[in-house]
N, CA, C and O atoms as CSV, one atom per row, in Angstrom:
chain,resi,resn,atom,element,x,y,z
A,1,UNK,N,N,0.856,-1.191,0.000
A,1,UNK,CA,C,0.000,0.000,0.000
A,1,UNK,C,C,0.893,1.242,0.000
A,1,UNK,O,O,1.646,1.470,0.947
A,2,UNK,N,N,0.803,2.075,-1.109
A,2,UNK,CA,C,1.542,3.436,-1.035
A,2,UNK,C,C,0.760,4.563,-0.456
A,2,UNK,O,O,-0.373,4.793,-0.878
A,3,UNK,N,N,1.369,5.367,0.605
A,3,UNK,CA,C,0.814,6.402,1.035
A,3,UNK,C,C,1.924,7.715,0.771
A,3,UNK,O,O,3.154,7.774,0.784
A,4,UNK,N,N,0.812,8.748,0.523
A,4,UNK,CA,C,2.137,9.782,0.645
A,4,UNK,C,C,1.255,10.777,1.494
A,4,UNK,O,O,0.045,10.957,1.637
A,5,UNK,N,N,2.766,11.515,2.146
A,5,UNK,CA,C,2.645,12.837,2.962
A,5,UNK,C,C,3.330,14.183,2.412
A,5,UNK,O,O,4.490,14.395,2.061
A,6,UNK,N,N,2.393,14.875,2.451
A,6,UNK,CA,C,3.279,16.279,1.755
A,6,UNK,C,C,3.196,17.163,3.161
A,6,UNK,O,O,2.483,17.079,4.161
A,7,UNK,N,N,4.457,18.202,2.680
A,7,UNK,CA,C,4.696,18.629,3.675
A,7,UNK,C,C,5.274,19.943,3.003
A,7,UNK,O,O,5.448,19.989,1.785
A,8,UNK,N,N,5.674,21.403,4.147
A,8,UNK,CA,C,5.976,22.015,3.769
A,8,UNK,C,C,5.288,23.584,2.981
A,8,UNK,O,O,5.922,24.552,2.562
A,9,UNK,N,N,4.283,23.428,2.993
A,9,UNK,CA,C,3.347,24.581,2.745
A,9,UNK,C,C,3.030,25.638,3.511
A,9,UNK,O,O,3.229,25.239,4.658
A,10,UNK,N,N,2.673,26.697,3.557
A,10,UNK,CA,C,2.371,28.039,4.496
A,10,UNK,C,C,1.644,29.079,3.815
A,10,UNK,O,O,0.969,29.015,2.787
A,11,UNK,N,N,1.932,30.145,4.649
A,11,UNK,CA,C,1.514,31.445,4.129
A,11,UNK,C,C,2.795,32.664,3.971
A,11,UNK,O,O,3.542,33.021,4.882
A,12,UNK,N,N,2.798,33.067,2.836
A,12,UNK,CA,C,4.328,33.890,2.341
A,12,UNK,C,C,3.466,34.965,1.788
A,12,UNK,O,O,2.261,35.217,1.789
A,13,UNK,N,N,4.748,35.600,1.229
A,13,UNK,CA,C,4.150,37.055,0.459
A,13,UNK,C,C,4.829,36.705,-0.792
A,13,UNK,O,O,5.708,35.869,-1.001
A,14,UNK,N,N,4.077,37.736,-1.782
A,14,UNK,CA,C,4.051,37.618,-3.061
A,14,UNK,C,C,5.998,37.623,-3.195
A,14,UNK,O,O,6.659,38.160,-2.306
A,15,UNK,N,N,6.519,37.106,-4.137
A,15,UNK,CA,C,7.821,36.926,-4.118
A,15,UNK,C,C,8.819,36.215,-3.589
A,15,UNK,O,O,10.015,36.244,-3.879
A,16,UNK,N,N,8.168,35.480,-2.674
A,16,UNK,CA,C,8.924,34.564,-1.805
A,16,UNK,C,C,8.679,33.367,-2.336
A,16,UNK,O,O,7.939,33.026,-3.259
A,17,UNK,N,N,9.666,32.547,-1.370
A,17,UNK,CA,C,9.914,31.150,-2.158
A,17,UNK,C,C,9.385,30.051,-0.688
A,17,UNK,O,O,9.365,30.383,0.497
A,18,UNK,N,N,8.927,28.432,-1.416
A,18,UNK,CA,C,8.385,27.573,0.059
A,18,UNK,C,C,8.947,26.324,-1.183
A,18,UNK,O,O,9.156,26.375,-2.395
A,19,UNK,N,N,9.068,24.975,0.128
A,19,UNK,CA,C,9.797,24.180,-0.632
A,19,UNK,C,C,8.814,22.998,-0.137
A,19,UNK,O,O,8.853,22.666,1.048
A,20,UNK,N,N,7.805,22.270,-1.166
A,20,UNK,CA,C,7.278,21.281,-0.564
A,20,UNK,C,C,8.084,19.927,-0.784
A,20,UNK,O,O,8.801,19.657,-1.748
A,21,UNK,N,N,7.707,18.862,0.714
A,21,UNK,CA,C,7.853,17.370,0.279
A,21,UNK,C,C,6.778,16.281,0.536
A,21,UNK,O,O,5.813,16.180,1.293
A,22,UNK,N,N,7.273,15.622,-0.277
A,22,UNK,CA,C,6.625,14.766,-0.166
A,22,UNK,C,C,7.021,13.338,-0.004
A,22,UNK,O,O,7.930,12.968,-0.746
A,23,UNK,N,N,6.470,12.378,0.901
A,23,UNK,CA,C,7.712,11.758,1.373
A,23,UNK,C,C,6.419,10.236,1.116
A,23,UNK,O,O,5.297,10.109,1.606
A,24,UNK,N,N,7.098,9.406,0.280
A,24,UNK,CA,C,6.540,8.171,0.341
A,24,UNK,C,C,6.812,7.027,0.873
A,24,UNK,O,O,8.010,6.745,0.908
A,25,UNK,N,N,5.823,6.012,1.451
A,25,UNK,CA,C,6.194,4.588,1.946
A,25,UNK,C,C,5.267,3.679,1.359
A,25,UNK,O,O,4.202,4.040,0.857
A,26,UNK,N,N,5.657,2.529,1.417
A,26,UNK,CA,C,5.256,1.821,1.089
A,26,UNK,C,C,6.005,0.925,-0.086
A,26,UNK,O,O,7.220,1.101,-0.174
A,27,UNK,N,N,5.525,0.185,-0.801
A,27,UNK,CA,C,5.834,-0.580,-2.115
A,27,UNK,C,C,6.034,0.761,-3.331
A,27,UNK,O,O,5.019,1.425,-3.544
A,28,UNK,N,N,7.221,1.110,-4.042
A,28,UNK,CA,C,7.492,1.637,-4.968
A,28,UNK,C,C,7.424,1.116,-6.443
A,28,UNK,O,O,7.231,1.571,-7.570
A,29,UNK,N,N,7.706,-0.167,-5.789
A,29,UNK,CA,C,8.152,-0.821,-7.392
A,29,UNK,C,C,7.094,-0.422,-8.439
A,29,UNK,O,O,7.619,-0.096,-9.503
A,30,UNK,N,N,6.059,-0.371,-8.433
A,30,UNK,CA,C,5.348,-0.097,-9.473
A,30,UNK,C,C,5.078,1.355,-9.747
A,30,UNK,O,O,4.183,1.623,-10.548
A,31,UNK,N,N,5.715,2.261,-9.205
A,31,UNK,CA,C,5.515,3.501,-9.490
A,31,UNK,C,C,6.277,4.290,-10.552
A,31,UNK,O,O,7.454,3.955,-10.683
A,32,UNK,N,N,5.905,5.113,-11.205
A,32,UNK,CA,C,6.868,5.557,-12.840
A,32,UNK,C,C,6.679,6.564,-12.334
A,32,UNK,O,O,7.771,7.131,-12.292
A,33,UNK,N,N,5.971,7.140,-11.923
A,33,UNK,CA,C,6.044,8.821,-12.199
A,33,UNK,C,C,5.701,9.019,-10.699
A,33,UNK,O,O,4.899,8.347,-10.052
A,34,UNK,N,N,6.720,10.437,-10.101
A,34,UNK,CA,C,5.678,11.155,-8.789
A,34,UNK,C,C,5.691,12.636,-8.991
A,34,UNK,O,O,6.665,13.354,-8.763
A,35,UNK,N,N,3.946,13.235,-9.661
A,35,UNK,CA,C,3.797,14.200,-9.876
A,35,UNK,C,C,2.960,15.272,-8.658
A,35,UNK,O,O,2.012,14.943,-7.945
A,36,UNK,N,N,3.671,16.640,-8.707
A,36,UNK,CA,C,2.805,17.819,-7.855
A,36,UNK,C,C,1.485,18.556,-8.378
A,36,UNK,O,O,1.823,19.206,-9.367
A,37,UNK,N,N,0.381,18.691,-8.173
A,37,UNK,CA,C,-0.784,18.919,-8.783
A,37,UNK,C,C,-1.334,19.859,-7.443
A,37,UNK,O,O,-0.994,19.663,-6.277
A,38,UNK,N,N,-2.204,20.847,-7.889
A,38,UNK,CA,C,-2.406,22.020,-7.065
A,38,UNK,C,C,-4.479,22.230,-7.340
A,38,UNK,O,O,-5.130,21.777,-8.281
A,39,UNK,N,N,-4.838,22.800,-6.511
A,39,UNK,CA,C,-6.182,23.177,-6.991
A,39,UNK,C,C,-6.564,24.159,-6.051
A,39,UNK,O,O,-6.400,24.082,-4.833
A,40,UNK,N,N,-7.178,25.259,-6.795
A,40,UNK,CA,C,-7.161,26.420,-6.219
A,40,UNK,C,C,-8.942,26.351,-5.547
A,40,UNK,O,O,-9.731,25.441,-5.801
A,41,UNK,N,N,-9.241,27.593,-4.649
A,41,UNK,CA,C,-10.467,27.209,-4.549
A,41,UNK,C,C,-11.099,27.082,-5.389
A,41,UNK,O,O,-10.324,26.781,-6.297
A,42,UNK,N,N,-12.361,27.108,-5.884
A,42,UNK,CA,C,-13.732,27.190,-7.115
A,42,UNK,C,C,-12.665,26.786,-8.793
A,42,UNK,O,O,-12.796,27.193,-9.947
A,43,UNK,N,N,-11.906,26.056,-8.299
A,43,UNK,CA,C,-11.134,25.467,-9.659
A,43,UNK,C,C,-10.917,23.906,-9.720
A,43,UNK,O,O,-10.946,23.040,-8.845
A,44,UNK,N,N,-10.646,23.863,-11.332
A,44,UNK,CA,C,-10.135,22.116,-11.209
A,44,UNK,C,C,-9.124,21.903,-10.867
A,44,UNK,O,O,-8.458,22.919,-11.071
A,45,UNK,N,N,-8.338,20.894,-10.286
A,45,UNK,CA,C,-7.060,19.874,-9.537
A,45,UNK,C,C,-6.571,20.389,-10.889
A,45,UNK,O,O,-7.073,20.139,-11.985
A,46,UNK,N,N,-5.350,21.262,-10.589
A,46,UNK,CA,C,-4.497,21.071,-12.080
A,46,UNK,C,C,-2.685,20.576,-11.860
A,46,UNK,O,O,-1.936,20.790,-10.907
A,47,UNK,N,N,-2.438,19.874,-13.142
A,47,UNK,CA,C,-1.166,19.395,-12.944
A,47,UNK,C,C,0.015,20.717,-12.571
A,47,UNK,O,O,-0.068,21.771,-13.202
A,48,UNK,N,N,0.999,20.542,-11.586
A,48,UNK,CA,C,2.526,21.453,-11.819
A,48,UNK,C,C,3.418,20.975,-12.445
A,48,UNK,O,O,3.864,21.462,-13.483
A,49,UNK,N,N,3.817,19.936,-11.898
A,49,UNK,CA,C,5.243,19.310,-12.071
A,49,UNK,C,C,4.971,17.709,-11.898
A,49,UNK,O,O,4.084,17.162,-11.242
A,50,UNK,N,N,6.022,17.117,-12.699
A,50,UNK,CA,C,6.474,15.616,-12.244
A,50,UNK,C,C,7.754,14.922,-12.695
A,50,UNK,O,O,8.291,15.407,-13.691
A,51,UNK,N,N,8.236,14.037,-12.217
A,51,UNK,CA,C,9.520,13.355,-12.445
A,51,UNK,C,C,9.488,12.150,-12.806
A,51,UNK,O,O,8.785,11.417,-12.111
A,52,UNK,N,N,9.891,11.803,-13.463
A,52,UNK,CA,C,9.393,10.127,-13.810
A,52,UNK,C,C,10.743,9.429,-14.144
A,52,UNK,O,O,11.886,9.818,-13.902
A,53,UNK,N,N,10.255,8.139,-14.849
A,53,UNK,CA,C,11.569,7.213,-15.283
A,53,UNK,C,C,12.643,8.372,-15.704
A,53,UNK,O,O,12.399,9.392,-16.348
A,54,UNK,N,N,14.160,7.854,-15.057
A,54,UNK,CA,C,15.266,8.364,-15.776
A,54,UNK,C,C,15.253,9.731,-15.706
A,54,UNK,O,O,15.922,10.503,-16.394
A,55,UNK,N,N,14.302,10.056,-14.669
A,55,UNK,CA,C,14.636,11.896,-14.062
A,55,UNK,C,C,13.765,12.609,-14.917
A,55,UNK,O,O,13.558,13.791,-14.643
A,56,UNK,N,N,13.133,12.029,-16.054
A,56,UNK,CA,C,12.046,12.465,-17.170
A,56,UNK,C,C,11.250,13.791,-15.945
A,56,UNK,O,O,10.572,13.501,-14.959
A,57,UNK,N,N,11.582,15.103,-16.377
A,57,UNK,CA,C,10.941,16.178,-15.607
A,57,UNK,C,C,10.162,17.279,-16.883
A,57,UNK,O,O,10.606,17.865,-17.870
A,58,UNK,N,N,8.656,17.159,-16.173
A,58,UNK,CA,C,8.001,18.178,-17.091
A,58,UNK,C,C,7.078,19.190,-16.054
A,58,UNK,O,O,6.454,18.567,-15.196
A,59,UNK,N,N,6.947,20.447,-16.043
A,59,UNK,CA,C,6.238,21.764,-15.492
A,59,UNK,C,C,5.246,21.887,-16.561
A,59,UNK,O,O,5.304,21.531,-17.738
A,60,UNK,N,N,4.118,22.598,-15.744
A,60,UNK,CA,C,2.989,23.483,-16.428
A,60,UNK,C,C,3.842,24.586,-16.854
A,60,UNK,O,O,4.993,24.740,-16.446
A,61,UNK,N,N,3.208,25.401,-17.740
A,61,UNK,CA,C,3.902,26.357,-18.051
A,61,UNK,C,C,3.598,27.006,-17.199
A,61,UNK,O,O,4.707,27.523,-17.071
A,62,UNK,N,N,2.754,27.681,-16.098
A,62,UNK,CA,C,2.413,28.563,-15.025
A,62,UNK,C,C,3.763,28.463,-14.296
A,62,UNK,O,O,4.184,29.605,-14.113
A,63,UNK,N,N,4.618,27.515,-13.801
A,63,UNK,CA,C,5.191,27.524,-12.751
A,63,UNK,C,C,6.460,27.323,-13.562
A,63,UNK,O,O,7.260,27.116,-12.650
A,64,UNK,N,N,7.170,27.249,-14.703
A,64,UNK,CA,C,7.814,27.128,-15.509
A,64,UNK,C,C,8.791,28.193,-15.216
A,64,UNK,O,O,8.468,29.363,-15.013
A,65,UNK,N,N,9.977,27.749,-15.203
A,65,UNK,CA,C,11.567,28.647,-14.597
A,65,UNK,C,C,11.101,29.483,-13.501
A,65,UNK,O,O,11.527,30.631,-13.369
A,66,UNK,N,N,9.913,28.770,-12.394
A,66,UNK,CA,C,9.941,29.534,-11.653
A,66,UNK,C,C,9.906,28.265,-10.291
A,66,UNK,O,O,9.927,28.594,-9.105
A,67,UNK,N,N,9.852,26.851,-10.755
A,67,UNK,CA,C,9.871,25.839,-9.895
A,67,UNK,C,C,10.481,25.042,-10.269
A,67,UNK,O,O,10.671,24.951,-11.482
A,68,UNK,N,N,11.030,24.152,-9.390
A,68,UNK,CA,C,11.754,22.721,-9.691
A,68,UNK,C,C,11.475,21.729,-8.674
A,68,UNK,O,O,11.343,21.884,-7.460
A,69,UNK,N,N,11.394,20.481,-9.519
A,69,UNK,CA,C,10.959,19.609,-8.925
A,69,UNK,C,C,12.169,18.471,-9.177
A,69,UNK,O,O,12.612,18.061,-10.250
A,70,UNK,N,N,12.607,18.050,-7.583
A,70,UNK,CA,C,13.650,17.055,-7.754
A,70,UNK,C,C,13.481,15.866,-6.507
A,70,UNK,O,O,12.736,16.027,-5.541
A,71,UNK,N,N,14.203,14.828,-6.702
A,71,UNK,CA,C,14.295,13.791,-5.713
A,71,UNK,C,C,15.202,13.931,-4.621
A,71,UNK,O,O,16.341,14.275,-4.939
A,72,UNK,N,N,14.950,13.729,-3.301
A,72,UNK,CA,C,15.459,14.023,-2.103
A,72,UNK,C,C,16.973,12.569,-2.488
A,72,UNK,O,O,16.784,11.748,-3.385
A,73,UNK,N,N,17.975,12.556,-1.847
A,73,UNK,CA,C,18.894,11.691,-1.487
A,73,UNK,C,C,18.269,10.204,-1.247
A,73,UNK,O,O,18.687,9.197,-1.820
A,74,UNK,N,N,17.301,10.230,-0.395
A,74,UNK,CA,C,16.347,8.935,-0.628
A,74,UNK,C,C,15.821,8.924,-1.602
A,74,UNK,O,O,15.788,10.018,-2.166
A,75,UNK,N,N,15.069,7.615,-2.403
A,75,UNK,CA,C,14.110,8.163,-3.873
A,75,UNK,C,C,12.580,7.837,-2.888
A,75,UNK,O,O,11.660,7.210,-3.412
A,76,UNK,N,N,12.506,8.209,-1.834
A,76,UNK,CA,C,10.914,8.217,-1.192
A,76,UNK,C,C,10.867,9.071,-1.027
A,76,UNK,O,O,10.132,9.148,-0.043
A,77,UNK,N,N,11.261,10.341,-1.394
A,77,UNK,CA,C,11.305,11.832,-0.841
A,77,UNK,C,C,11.301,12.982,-2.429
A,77,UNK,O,O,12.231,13.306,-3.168
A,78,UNK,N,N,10.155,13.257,-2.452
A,78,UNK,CA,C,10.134,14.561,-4.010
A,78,UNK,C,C,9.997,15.561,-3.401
A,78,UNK,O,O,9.187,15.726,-2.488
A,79,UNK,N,N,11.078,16.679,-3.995
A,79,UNK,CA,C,10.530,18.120,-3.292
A,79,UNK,C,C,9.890,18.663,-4.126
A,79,UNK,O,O,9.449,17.827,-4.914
A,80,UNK,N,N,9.441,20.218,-4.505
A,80,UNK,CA,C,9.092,21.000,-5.191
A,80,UNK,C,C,9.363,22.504,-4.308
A,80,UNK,O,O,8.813,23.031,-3.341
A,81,UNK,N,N,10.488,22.858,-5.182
A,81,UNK,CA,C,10.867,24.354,-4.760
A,81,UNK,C,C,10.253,24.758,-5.462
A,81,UNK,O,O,10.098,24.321,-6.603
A,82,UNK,N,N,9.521,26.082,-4.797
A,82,UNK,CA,C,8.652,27.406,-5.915
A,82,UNK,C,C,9.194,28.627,-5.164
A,82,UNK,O,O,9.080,28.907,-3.971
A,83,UNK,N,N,9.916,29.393,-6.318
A,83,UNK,CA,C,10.420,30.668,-5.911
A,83,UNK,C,C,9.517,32.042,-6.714
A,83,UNK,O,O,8.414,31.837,-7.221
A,84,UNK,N,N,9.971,32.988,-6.723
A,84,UNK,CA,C,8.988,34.283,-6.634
A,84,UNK,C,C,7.318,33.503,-6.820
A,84,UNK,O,O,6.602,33.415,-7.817
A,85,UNK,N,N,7.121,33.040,-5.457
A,85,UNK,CA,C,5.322,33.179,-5.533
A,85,UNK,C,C,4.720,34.187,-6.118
A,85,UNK,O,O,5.304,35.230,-6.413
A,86,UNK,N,N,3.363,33.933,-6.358
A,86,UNK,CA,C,2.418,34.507,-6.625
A,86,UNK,C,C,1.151,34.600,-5.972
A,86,UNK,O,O,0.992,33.416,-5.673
A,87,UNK,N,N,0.516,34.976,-5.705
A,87,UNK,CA,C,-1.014,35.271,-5.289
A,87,UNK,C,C,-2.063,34.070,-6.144
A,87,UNK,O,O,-3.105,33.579,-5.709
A,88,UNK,N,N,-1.438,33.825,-7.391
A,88,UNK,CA,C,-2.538,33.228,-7.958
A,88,UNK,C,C,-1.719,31.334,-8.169
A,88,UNK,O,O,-2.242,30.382,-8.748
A,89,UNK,N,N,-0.304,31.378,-7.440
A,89,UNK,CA,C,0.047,30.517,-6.970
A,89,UNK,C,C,-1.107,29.644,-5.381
A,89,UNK,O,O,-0.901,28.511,-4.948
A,90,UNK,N,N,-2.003,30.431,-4.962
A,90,UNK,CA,C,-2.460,30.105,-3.194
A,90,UNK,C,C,-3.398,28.841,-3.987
A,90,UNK,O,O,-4.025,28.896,-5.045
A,91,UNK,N,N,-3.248,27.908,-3.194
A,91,UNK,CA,C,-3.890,26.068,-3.798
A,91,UNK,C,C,-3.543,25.732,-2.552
A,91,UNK,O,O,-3.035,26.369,-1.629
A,92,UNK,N,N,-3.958,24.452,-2.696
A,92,UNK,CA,C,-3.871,23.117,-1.803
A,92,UNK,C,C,-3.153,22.267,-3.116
A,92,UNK,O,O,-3.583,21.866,-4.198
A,93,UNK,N,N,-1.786,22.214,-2.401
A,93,UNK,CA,C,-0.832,21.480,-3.128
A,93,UNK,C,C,-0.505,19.884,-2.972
A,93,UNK,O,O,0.249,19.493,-2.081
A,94,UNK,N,N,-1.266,18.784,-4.114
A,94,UNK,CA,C,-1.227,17.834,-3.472
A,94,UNK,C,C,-0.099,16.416,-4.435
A,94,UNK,O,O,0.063,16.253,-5.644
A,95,UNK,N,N,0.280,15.898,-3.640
A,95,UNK,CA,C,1.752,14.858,-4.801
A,95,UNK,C,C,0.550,13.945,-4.923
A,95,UNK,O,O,-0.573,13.727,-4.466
A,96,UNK,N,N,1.485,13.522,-5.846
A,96,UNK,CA,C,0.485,12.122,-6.529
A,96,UNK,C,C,1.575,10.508,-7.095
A,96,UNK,O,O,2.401,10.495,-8.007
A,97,UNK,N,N,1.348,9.835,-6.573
A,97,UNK,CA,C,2.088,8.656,-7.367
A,97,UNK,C,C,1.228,7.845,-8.634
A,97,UNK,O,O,0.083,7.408,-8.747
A,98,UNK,N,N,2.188,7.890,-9.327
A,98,UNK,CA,C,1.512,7.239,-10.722
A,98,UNK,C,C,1.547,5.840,-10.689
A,98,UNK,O,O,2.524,5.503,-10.020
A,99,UNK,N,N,0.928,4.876,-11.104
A,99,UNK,CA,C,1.656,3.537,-11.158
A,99,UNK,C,C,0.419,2.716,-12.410
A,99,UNK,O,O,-0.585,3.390,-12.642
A,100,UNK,N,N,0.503,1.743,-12.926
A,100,UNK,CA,C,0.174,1.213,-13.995
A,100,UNK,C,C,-1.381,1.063,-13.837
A,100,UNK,O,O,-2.161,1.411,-14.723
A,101,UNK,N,N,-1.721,0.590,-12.798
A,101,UNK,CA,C,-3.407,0.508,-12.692
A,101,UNK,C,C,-3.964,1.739,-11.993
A,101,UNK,O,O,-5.179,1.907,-11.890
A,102,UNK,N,N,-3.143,2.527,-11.551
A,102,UNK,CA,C,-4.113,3.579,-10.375
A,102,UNK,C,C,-3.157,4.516,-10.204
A,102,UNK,O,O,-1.951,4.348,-10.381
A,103,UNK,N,N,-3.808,5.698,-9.791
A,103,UNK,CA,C,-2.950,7.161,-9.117
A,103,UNK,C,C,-3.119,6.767,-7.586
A,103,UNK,O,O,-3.869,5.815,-7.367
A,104,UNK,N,N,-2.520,7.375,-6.519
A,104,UNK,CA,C,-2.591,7.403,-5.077
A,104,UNK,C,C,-2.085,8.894,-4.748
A,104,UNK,O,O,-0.974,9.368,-4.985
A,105,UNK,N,N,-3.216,9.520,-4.127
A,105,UNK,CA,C,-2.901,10.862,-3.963
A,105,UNK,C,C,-2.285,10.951,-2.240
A,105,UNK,O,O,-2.444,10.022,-1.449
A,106,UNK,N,N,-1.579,12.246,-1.893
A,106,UNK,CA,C,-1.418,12.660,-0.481
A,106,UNK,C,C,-2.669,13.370,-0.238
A,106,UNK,O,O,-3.441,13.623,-1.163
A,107,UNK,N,N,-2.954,13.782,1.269
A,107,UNK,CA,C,-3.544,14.717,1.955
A,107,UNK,C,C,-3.597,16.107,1.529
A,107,UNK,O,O,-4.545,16.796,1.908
A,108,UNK,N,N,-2.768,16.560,0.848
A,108,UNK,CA,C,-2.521,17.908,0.454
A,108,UNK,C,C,-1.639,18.933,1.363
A,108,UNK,O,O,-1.401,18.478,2.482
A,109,UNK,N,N,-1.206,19.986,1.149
A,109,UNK,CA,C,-0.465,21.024,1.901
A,109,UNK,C,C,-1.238,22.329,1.206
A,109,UNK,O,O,-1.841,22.307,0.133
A,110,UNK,N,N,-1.077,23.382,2.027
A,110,UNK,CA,C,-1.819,24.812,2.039
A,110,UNK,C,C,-0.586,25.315,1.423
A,110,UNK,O,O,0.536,25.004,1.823
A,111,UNK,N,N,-0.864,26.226,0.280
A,111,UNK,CA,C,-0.190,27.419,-0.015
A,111,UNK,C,C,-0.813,28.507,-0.130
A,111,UNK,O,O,-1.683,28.727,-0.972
A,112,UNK,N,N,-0.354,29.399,0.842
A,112,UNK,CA,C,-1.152,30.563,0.157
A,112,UNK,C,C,-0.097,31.562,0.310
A,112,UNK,O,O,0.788,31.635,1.162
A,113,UNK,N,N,-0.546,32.812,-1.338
A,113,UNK,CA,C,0.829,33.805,-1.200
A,113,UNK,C,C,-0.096,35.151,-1.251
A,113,UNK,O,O,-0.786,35.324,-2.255
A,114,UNK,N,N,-0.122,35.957,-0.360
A,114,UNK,CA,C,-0.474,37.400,-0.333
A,114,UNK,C,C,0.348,38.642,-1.139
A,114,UNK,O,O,1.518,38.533,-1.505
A,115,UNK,N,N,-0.116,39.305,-1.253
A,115,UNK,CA,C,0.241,40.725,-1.991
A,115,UNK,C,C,1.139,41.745,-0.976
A,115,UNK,O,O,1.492,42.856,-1.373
């Protein structure tokens, strides 16, 4: 059973930077991809970032040369640095593991960035 925990979210001001993780257990083997996906209030769950086979890394263009998403020293651990926030960055930021029959989402983390 894979579970994940994200971690790392707050409240910043416009321009500042927060570094989420997300830290998995469980059975990996079947997992290819672990992507960051965000949803703002009165909006749909939309994709950010993900890493997959062989470091394979792709961004939305929203968060594009302005985030990176990499693997902690353990491979159960994905961060996602986001530097100059935005206001229209504020979501519930949630990781996701991919694997051949099913997604498995985390709990989510709060971002929110003020003006």
């Amino acid at each position: 059973q894979v579970q994940l925990v994200e971690s790392g979210g707050g409240s910043v001001h416009a321009g500042e930077s927060l570094r989420l993780s997300c830290v998995v257990s469980g059975d990996m083997s079947r997992i290819y991809s672990l992507s960051w996906h965000r949803q703002a209030p009165g909006k749909q769950r939309e994709f950010v970032a993900s890493i997959g086979i062989g470091d394979r890394i792709k961004y939305a263009d929203s968060v594009k040369g302005r985030s990176t998403i990499t693997r902690g020293s353990a491979e159960n651990i994905v961060y996602l640095q986001m530097n100059s926030l935005k206001p229209e960055d504020t979501a519930v930021y949630y990781c996701r593991a991919d694997m051949t029959l099913k997604h498995v989402w985390g709990q989510g983390t709060q971002v929110t960035v003020s003006t």
